[in-house]
MILO-742016 format. One line per field, with one value per residue (C-alpha): x, y, z; residue in one letter; residue number from 1. Coordinates in steps of 0.2 Angstrom, whole numbers, plus 5000, padded with zeros to 4 digits. Example, Ala and Ser with C-alpha at 12.3 -4.5 7.8 and 13.67 -1.06 7.14 Angstrom:
! residues 2
xx: c(5062_5068)
yy: c(4978_4995)
zz: c(5039_5036)
rest: c(A_S)
nr: c(1_2)
! end
This chain:
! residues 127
xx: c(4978_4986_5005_4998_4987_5004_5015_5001_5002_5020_5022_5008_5019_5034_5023_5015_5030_5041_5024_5021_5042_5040_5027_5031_5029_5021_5040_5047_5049_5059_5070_5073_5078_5093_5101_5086_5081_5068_5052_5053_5053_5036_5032_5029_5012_5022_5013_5001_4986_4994_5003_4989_4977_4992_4994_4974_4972_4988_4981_4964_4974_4983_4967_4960_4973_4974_4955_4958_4975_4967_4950_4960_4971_4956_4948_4964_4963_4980_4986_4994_5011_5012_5015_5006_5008_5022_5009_5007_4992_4992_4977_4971_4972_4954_4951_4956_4941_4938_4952_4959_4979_4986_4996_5013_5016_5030_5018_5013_4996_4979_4979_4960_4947_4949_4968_4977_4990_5010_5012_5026_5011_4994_4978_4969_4953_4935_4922)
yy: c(4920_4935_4927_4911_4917_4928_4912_4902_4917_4918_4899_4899_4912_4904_4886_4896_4901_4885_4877_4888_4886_4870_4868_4866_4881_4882_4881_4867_4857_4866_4870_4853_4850_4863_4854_4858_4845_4832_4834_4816_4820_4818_4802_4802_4813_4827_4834_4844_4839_4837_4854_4861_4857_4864_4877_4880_4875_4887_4901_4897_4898_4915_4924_4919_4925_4940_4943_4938_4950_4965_4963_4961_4977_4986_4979_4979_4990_4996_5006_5023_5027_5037_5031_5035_5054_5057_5067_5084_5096_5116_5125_5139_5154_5154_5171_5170_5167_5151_5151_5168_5166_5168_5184_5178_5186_5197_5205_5223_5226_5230_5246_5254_5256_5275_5276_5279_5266_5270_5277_5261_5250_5259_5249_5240_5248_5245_5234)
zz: c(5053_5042_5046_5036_5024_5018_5019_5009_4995_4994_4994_4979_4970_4970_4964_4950_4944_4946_4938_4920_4919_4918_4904_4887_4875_4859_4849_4861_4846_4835_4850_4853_4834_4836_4853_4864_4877_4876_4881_4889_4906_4909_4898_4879_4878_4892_4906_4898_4908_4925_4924_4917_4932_4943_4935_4936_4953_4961_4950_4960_4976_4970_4966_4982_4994_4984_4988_5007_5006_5000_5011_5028_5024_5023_5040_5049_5063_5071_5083_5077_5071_5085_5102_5115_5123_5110_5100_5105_5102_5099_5110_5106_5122_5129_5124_5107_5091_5082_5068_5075_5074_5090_5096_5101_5121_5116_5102_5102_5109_5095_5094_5102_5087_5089_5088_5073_5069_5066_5049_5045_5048_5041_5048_5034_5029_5040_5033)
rest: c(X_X_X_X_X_X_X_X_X_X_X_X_X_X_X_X_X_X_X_X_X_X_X_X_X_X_X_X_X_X_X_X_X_X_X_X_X_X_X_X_X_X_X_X_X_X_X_X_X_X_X_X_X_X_X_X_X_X_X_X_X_X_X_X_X_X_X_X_X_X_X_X_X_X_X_X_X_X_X_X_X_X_X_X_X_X_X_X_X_X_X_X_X_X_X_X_X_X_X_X_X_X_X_X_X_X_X_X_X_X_X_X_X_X_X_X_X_X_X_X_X_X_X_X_X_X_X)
nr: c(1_2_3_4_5_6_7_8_9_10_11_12_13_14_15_16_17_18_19_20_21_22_23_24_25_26_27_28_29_30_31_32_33_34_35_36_37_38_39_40_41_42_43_44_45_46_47_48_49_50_51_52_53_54_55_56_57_58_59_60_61_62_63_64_65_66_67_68_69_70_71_72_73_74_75_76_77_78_79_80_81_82_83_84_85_86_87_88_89_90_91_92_93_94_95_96_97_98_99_100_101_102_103_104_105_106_107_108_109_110_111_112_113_114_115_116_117_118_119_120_121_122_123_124_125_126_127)
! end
């Protein structure tokens, strides 16, 4: 349904455009005074009120598909960009405190709460 809605919009584009090209402009005439075409093509009175129901009835279409568009992106539901098991999650040692960075296994041990720490590396102040 998507696949057709898409080809009905970028059909009703290409329409609307080809369709307001083709009507005549408020200074056709003096256009055609210096070597511009006639305005003939459609009969004597033009196509004023044929192109102009076209032009009403694909910009109808347009605003519709538009609508549908932008509802079925939101509602759209698809898989992730990831595929399946490629995603890889970082756990936390089970010892370690919620939001607590973990010691990396070739780290010093923490020194004991009664020990003082190496002068190069003072231990920060109790709280």
């Amino acid at each position: 349904m998507l696949t057709a809605a898409i080809a009905l919009h970028v059909t009703v584009c290409i329409a609307l455009v080809v369709v307001v090209l083709l009507q005549r402009g408020k200074g056709a005439e003096v256009g055609a005074v210096f070597g511009g075409s006639s305005q003939t093509v459609f009969g004597a009175s033009g196509a004023g009120g044929a192109l102009f129901r076209l032009t009403w009835t694909l910009a109808a279409i347009f605003f519709a598909t538009s609508l549908y568009l932008a509802y079925s992106s939101t509602r759209r539901v698809t898989g992730s960009i990831f595929h399946e098991g490629s995603v890889t999650t970082h756990m936390a040692p089970s010892g370690a405190k919620p939001g607590a960075p973990a010691v990396p296994s070739g780290a010093p041990a923490k020194p004991a709460s009664g020990a003082s720490a190496p002068a190069s590396n003072p231990a920060p102040p109790a709280k």
